[in-house]
Biotite code that builds the C-alpha atoms (Angstrom):
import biotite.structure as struc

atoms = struc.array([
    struc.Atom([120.761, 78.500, 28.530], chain_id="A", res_id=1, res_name="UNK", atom_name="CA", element="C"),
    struc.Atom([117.095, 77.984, 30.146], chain_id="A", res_id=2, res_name="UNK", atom_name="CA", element="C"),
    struc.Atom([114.291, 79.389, 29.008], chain_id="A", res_id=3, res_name="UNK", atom_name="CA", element="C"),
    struc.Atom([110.321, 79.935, 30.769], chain_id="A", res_id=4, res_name="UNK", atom_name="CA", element="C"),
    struc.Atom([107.880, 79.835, 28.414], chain_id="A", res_id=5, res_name="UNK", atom_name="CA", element="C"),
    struc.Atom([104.326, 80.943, 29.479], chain_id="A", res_id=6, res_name="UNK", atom_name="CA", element="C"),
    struc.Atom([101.867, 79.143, 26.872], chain_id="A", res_id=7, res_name="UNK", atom_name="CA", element="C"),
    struc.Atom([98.396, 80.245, 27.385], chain_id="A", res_id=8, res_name="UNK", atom_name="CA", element="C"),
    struc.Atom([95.955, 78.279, 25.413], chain_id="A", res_id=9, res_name="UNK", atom_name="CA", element="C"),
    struc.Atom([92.438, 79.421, 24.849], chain_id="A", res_id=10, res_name="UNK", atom_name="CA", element="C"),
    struc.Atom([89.068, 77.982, 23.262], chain_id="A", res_id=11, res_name="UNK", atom_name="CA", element="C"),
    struc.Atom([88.764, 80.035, 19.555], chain_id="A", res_id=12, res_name="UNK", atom_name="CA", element="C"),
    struc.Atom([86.128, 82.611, 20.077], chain_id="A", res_id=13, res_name="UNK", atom_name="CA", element="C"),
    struc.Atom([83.190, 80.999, 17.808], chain_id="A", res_id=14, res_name="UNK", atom_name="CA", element="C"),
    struc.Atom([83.393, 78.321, 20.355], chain_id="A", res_id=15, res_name="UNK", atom_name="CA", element="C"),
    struc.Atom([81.122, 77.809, 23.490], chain_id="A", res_id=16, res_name="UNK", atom_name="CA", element="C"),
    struc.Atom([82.901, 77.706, 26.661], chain_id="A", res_id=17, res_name="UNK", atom_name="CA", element="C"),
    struc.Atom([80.722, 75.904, 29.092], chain_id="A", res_id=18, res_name="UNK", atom_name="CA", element="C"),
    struc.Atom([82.913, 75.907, 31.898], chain_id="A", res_id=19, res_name="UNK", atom_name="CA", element="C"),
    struc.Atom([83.008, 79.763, 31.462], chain_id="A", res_id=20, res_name="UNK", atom_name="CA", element="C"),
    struc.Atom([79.256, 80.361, 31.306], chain_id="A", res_id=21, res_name="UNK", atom_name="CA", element="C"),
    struc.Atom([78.507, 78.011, 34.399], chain_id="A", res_id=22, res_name="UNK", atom_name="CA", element="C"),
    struc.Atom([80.959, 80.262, 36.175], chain_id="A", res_id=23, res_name="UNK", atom_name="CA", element="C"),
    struc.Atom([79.590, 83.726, 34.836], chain_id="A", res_id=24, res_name="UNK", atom_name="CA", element="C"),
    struc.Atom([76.312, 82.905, 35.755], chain_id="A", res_id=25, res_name="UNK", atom_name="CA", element="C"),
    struc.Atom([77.201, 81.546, 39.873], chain_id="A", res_id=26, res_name="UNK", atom_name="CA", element="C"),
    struc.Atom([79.111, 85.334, 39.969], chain_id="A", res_id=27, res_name="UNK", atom_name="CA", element="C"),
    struc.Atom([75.746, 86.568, 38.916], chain_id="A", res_id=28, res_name="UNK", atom_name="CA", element="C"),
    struc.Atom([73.801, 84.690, 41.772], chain_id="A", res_id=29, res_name="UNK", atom_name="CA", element="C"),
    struc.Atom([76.883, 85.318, 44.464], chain_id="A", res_id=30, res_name="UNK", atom_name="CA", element="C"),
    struc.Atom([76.293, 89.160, 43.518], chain_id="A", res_id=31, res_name="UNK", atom_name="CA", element="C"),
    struc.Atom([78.909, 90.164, 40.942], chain_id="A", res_id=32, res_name="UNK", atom_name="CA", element="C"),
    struc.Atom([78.067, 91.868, 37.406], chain_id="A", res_id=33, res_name="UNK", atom_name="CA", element="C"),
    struc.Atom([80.327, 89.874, 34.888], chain_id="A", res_id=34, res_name="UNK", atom_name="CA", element="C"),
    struc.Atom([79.737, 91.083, 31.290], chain_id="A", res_id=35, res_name="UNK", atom_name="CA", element="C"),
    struc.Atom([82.442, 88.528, 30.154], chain_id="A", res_id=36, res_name="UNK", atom_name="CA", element="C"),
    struc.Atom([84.390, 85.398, 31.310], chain_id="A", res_id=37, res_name="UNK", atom_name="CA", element="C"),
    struc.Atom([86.370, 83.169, 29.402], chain_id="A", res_id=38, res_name="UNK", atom_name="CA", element="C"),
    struc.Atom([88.527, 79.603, 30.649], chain_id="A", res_id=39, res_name="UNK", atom_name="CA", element="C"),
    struc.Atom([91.935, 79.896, 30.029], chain_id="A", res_id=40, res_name="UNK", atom_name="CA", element="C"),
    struc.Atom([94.684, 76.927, 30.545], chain_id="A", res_id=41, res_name="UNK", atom_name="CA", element="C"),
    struc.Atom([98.414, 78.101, 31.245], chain_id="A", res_id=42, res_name="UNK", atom_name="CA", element="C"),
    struc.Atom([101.561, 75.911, 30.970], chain_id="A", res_id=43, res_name="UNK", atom_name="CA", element="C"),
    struc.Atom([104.656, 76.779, 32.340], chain_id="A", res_id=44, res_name="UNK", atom_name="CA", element="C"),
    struc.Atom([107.586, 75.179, 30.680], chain_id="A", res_id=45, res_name="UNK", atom_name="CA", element="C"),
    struc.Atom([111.544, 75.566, 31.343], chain_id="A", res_id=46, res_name="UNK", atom_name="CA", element="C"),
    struc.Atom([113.347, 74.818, 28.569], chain_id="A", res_id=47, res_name="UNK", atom_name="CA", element="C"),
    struc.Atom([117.103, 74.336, 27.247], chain_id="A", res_id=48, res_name="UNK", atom_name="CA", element="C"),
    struc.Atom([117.600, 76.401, 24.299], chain_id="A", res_id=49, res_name="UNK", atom_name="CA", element="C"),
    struc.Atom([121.008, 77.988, 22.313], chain_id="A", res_id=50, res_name="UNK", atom_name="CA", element="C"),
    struc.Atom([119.318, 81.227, 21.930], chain_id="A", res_id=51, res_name="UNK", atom_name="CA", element="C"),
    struc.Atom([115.454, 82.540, 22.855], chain_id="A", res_id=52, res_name="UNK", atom_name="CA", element="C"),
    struc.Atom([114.858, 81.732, 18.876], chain_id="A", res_id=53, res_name="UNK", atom_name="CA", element="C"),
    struc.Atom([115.547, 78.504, 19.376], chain_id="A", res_id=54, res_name="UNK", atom_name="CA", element="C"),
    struc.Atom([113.486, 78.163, 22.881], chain_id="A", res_id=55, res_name="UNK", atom_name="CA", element="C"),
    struc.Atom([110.487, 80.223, 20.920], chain_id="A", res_id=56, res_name="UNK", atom_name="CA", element="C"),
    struc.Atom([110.895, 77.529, 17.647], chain_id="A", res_id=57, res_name="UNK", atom_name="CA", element="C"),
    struc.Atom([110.199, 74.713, 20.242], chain_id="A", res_id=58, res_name="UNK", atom_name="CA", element="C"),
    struc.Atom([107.627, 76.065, 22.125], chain_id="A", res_id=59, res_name="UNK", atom_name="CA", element="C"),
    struc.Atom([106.065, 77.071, 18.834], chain_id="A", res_id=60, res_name="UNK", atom_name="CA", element="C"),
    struc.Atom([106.181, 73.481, 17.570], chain_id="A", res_id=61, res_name="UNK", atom_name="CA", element="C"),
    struc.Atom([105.408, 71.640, 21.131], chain_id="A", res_id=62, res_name="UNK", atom_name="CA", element="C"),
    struc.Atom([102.042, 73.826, 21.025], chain_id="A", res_id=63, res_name="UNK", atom_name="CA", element="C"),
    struc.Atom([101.320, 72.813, 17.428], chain_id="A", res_id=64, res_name="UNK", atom_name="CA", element="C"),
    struc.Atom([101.868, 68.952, 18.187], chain_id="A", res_id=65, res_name="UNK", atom_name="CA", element="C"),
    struc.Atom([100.419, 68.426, 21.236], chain_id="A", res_id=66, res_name="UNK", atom_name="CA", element="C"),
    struc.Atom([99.561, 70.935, 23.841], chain_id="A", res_id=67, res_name="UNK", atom_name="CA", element="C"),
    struc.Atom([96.856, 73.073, 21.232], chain_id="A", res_id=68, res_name="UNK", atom_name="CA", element="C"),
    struc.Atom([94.433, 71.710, 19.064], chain_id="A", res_id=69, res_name="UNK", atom_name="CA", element="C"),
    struc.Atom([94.782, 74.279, 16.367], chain_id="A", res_id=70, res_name="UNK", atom_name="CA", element="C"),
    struc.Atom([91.046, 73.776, 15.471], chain_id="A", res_id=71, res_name="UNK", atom_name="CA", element="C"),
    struc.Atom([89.495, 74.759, 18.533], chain_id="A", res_id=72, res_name="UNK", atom_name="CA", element="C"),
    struc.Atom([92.274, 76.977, 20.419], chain_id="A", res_id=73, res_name="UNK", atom_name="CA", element="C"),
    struc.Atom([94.395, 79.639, 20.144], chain_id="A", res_id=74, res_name="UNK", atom_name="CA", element="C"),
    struc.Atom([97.470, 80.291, 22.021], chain_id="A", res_id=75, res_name="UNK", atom_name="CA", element="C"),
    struc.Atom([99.937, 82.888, 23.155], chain_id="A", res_id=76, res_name="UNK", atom_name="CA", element="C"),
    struc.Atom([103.863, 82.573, 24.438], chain_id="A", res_id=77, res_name="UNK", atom_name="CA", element="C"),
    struc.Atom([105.295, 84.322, 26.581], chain_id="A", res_id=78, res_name="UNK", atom_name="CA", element="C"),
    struc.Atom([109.116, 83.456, 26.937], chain_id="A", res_id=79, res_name="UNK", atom_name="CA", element="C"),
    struc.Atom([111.978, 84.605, 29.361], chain_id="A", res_id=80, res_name="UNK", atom_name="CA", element="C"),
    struc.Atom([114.954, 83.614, 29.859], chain_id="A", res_id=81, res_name="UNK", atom_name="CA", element="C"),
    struc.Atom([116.081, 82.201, 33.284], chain_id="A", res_id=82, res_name="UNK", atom_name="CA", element="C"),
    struc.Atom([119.053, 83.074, 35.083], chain_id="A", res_id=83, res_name="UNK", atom_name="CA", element="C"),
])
């Protein structure tokens, strides 16, 4: 069975986000009234799975090895499963 997994990984909120503020403030010159921004990275991944445990247990631990740094993001899944 396939699986989509959404994995949206974000900076911790303690951290500065740079790329966020430079953006906040050009909306601010262009005319628009942000009170908050944040940068956001999103990974779409199909995956082969025996049950949408299984698919979440290897998204879980593909996040945790490689695609999140667990000391400076956080990250949500999403997960579907494909026809």
């Amino acid at each position: 069975m396939q699986y989509q997994a959404k994995v949206i990984i974000e900076l911790k909120a303690s951290l500065l986000d740079p790329e966020a503020t430079t953006a906040k403030r050009a909306l601010g010159h262009l005319g628009y009234d942000v009170s908050s921004l944040k940068t956001a990275k999103l990974y779409e991944i199909v995956i082969e799975a025996g049950s949408l445990d299984i698919a979440q247990h290897k998204v879980e631990e593909m996040c945790q090895k490689l695609i999140a740094n667990p000391i400076i993001h956080n990250y949500t899944i999403k997960l579907q499963e494909l026809n």
